[in-house]
C-alpha positions as CSV (number, residue, x, y, z in Angstrom):
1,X,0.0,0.0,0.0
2,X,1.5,3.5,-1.0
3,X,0.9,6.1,1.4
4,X,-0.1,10.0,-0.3
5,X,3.1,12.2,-0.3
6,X,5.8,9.1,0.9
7,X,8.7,8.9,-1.4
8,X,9.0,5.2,-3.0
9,X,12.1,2.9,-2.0
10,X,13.5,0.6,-4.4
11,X,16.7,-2.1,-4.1
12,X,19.9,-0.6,-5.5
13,X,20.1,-2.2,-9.5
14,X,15.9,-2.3,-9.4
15,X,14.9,-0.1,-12.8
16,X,11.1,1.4,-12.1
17,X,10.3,1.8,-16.0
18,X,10.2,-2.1,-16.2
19,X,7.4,-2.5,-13.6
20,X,4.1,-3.9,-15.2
21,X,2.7,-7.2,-16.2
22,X,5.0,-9.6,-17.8
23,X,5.5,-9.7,-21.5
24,X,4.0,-12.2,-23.6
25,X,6.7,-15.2,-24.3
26,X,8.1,-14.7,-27.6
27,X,7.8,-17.5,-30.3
28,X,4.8,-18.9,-29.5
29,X,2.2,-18.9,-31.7
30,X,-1.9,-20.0,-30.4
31,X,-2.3,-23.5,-29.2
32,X,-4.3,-26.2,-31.2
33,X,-6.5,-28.3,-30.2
34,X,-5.4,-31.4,-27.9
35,X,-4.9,-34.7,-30.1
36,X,-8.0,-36.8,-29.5
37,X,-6.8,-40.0,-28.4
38,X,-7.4,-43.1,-30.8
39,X,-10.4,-45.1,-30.8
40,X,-10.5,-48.0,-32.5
41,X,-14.1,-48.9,-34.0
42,X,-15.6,-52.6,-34.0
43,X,-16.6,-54.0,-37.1
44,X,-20.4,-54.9,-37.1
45,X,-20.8,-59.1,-36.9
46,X,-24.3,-60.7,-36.9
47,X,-22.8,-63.4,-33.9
48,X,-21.9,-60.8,-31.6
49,X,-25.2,-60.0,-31.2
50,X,-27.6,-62.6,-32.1
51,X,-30.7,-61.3,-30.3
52,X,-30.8,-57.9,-31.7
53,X,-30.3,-59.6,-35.6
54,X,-32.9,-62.2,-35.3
55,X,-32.9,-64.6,-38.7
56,X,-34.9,-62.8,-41.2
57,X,-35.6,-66.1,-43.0
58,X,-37.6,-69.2,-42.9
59,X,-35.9,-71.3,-40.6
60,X,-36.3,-74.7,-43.2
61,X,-35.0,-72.4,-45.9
62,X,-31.8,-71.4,-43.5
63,X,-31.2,-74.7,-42.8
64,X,-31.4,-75.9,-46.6
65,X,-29.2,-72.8,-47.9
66,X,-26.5,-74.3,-45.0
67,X,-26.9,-77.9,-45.7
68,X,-25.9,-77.0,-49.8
69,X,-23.3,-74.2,-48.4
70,X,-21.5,-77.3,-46.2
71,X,-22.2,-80.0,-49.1
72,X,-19.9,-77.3,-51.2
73,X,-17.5,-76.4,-48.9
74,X,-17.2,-80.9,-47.8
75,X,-16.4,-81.4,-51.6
76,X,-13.9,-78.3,-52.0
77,X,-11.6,-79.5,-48.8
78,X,-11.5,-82.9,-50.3
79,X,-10.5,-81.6,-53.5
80,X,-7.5,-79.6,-51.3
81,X,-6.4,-82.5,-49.4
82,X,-3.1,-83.3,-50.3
83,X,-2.6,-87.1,-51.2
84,X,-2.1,-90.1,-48.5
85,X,0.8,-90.9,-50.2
86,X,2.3,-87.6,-50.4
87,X,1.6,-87.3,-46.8
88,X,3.2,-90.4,-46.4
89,X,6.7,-89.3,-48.1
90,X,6.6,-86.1,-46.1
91,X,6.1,-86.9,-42.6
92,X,8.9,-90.3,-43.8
93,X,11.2,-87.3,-44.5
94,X,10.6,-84.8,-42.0
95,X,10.8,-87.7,-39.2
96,X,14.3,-88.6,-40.5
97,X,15.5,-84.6,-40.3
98,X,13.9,-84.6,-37.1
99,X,15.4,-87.6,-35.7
100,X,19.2,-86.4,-37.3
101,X,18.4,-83.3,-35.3
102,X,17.7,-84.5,-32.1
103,X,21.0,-87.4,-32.4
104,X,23.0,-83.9,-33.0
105,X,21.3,-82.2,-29.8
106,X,22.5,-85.9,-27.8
107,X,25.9,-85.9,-29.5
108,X,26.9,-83.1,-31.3
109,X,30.6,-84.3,-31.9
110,X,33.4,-82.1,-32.6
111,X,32.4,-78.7,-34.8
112,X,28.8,-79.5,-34.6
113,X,26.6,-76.3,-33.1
114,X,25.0,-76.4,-30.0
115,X,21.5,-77.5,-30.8
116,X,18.4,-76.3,-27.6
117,X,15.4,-77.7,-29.7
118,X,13.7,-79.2,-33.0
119,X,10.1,-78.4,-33.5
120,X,8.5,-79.5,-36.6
121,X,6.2,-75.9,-37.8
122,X,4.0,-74.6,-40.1
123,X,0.9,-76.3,-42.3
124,X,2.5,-79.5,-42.1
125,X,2.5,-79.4,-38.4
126,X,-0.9,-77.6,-38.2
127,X,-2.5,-80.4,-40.1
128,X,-3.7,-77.4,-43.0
129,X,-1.7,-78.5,-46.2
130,X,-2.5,-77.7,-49.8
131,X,-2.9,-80.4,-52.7
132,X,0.2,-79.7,-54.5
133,X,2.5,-78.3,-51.1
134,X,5.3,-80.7,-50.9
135,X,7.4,-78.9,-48.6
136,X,7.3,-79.5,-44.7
137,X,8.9,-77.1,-42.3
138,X,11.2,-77.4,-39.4
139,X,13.3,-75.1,-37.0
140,X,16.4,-75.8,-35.3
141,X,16.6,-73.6,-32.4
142,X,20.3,-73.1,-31.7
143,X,22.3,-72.2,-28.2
144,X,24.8,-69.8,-30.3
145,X,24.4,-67.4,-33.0
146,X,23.9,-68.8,-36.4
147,X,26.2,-67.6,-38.6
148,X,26.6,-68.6,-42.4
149,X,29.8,-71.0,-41.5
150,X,27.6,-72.5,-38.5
151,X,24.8,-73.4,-40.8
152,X,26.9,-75.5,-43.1
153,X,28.3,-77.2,-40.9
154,X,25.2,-77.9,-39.0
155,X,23.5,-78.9,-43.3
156,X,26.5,-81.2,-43.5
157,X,26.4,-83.1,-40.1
158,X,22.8,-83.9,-40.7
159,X,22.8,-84.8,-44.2
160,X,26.2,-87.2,-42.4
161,X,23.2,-88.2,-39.6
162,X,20.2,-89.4,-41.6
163,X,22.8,-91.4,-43.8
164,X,24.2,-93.2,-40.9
165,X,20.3,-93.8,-38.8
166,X,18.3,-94.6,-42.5
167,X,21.1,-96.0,-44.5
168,X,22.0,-94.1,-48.0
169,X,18.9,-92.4,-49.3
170,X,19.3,-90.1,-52.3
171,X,18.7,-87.2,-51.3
172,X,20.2,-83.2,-52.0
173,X,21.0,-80.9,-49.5
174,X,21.1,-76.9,-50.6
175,X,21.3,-74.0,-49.0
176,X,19.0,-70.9,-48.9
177,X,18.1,-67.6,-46.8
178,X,16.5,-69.5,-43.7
179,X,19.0,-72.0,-43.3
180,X,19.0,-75.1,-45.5
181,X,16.7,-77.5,-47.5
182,X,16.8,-81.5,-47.9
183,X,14.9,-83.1,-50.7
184,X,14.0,-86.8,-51.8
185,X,12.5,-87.1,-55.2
186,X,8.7,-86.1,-54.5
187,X,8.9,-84.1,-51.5
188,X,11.4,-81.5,-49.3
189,X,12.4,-80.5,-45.5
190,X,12.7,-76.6,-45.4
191,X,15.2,-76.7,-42.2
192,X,14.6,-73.1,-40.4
193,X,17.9,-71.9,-38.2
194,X,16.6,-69.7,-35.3
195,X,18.1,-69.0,-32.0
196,X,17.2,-67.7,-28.3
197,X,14.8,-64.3,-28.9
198,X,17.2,-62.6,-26.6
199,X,19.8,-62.9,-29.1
200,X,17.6,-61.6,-32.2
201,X,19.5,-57.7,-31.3
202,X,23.4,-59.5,-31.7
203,X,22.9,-60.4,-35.2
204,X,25.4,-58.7,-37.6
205,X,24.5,-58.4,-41.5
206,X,27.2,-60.9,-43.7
207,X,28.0,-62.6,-40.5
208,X,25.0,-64.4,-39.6
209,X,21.6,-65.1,-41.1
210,X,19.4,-62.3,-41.3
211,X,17.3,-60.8,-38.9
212,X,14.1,-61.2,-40.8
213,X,14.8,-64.9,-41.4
214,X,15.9,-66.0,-38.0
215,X,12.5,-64.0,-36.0
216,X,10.1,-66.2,-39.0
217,X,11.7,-68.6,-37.5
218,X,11.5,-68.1,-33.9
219,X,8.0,-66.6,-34.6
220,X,6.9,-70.2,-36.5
221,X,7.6,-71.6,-32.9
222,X,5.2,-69.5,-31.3
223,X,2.6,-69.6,-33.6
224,X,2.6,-73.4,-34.1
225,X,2.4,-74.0,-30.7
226,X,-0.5,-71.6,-30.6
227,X,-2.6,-73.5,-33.0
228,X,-1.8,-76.4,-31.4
229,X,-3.5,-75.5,-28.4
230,X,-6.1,-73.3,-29.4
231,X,-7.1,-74.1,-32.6
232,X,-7.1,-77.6,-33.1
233,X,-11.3,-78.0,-33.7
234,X,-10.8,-79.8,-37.3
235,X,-13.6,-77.1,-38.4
236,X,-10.6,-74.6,-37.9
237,X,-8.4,-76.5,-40.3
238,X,-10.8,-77.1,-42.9
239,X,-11.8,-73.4,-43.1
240,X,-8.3,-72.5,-43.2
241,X,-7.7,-74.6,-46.4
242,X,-10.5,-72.8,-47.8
243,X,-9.2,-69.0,-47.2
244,X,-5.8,-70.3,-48.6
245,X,-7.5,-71.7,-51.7
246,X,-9.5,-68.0,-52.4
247,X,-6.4,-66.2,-51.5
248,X,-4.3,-68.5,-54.4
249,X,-7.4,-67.4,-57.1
250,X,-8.3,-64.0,-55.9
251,X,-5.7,-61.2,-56.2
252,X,-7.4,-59.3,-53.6
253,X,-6.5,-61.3,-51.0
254,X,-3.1,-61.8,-52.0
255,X,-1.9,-60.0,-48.7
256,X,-3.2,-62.4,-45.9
257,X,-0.2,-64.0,-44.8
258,X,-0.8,-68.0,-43.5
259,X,-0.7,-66.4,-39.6
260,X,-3.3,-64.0,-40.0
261,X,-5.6,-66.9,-41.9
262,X,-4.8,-68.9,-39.1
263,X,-6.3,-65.8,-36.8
264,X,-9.5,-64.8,-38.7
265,X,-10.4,-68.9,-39.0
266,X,-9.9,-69.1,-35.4
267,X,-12.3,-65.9,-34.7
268,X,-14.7,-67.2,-37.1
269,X,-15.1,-70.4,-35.4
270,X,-14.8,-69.8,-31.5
271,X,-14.9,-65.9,-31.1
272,X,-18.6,-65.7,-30.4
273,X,-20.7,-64.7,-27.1
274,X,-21.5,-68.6,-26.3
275,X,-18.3,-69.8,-26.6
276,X,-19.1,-72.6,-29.1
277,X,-17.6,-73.7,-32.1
278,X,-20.0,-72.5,-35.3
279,X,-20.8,-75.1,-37.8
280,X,-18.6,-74.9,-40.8
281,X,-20.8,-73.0,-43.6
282,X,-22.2,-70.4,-40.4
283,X,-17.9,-69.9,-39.9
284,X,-17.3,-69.3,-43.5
285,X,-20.2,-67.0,-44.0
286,X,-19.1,-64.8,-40.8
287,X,-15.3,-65.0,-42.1
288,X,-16.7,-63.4,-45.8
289,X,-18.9,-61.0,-43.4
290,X,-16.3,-59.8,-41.3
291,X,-13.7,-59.3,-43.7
292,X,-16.4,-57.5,-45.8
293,X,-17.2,-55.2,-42.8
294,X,-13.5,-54.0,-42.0
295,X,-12.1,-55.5,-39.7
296,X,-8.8,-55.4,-41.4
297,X,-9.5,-51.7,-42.5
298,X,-7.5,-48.7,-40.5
299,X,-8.9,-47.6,-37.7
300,X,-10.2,-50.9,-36.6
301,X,-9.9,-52.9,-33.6
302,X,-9.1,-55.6,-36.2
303,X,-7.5,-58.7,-34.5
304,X,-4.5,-59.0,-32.0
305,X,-1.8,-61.4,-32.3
306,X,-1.9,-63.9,-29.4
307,X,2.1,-64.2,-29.8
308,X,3.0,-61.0,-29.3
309,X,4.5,-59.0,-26.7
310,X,2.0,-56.6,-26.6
311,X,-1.3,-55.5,-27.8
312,X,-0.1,-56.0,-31.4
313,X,-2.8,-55.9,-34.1
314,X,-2.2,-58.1,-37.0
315,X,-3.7,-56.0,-39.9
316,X,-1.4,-52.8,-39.2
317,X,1.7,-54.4,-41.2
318,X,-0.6,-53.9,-44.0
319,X,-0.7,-51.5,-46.5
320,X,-3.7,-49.3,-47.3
321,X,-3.8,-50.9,-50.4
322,X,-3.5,-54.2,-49.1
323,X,-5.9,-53.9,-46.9
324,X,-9.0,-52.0,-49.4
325,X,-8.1,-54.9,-52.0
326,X,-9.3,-57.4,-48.8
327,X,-12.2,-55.7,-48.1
328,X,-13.3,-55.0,-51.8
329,X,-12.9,-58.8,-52.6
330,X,-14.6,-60.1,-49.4
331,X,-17.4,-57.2,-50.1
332,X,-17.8,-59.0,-53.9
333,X,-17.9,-62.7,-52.4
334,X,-20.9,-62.0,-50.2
335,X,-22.8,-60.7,-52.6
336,X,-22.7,-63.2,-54.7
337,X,-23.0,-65.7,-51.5
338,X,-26.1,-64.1,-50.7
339,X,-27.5,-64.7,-54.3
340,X,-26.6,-68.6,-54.4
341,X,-23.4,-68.3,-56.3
342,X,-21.6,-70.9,-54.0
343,X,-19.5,-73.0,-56.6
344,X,-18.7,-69.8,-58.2
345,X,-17.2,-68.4,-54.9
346,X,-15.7,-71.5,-54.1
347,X,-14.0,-72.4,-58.3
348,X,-16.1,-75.0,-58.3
349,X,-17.2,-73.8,-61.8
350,X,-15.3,-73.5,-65.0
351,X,-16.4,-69.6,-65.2
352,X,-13.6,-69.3,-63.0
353,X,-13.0,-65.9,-60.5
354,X,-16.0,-63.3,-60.0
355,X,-14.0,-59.9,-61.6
356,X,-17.2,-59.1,-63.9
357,X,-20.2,-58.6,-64.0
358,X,-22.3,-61.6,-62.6
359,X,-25.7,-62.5,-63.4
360,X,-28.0,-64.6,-60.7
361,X,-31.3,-65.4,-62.6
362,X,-32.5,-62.0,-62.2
363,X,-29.9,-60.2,-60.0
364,X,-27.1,-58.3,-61.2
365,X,-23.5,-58.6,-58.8
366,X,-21.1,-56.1,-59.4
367,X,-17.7,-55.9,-57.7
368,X,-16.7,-54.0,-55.8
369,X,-14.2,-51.0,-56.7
370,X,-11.5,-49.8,-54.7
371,X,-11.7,-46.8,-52.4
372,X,-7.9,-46.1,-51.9
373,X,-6.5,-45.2,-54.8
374,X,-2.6,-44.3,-53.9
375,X,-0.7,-41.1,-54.2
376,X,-1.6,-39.3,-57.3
């Protein structure tokens, strides 16, 4: 408070002319808006809520559209099925890797790595082989890094081991990014080199595999003991067979790798609010329905990969491309599923792939068209 007529006292240094409100700080421009956080939407899916979506149809006529869906889908699996003998020949060879493998973990003898496991991976192991797939896949998990000079040694000491436990079979050993590959006459061993996931960080480019190679191969673990343990209903692996069949014919598609088929097939079948394993034709129809809806499109809460360390969603390694060309094609299917064109979808007809026009007795399909378009 300032008294009338008292004279004011400042500290020595202090300059009066400066006294006032602060000045604005200097460089700042106005604030935006706060970044909204990210909400990821759910795509819509008739099974999630079965009350609100009652059937719209006769219940007969559901049950006869199913019984013909099934009857299709019954004769296309068959037609995938690879061959007993085949199957034969494979698991012959693969047991004879294996078992070459696991003498080498026992006694590895002088030079030979260190060897911490053999798992046999992949659609040979998952039971979900193609007619015409004549390649089985295994990893060799290793104690040390694997470098290029540690990977032929380890080709040569087991091409040495299934000589000596089998006798001479004629067989060719060559090498290739993963690791190394044995083949008899009709079929092949794809031998995947991986090591401890701790060591994924100490690989050096020239010196040992690459990166890329050795996580597919420590990821190929994971994921086959995954679908051992969650997904072994046989409805699972005959729907899988089935999306790996449309994505060979339709371009579309193209992008699903075999894990994410593995996931959606797996959602189809058990992700529903009764926890009970849908019939085959009710799986497929959801698969086409969910795919069609987005659930691979961005922004959506899509599907999150079991195997990873953290809430990882499998359709963001996708690009924007990749993933309109999924939902475009899946859009087209269920259209023409909806009209009866069920040996269309499924090749079953010598017309081939739906990339025209369609006609359905009186209905008209047209596909689809792309919404992303790229960078002009």
């Amino acid at each position: 408070m300032t008294v009338p007529g008292q004279e004011l006292k400042f500290r020595p240094g202090f300059r009066p002319e400066f006294r006032g409100p602060a000045p604005p700080p200097r460089n700042q421009g106005p604030r935006g808006p706060r970044p909204q956080a990210f909400i990821p939407h759910i795509p819509f899916d008739f099974f999630m809520s079965p009350d609100s979506f009652p059937v719209a149809v006769d219940p007969e006529c559901e049950a006869a559209r199913d019984l013909h869906l099934e009857e299709c889908l019954i004769q296309k699996n068959d037609e995938l099925l690879p061959t007993e003998t085949l199957c034969r020949e494979l698991a012959l060879l693969a047991n004879r890797v294996c078992s070459a493998l696991e003498e080498l973990i026992v006694n590895p003898g002088e030079g030979c790595p260190g060897i911490e496991d053999v798992k046999v991976v992949g659609s040979f192991k998952k039971g979900t082989m193609l007619n015409g797939s004549v390649t089985a896949d295994v990893v060799a998990q290793l104690r040390s890094l694997p470098t290029h000079e540690v990977v032929q040694r380890l080709s040569r000491r087991v091409l040495e081991e299934m000589r000596a436990i089998a006798g001479y079979t004629p067989v060719t050993l060559l090498p290739n990014e993963t690791g190394f590959e044995i083949s008899s006459t009709d079929c092949s061993v794809r031998v995947m080199v991986g090591t401890a996931p701790e060591n994924l960080n100490k690989l050096e480019p020239g010196l040992h595999l690459e990166k890329k190679y050795v996580s597919k191969a420590v990821e190929a673990v994971k994921h086959a003991n995954w679908f051992e343990i969650e997904a072994s209903d046989n409805t699972i692996r005959t729907l899988v067979r089935i999306i790996k069949d449309l994505k060979a014919r339709y371009k579309g598609m193209d992008a699903l790798s075999p894990w994410m088929i593995d996931l959606i097939c797996h959602h189809a079948v058990l992700s529903n609010p009764l926890g009970e394993s849908l019939s085959l034709p009710k799986a497929f129809r959801r698969l086409i329905q969910v795919l069609a809806g987005g659930i691979f499109l961005p922004g959506s809460v899509g599907l999150t990969d079991p195997c990873a360390s953290g809430p990882y969603r499998i359709h963001t390694t996708l690009s924007l491309e990749e993933q309109d060309g999924i939902c475009m094609t899946a859009q087209t299917l269920l259209r023409a599923l909806a009209h009866g064109a069920v040996k269309r979808v499924l090749g079953m007809e010598e017309e081939g792939i739906i990339n025209d026009v369609l006609l359905l007795d009186e209905v008209t399909v047209i596909p689809s068209e792309r919404v992303f378009m790229g960078k002009a």
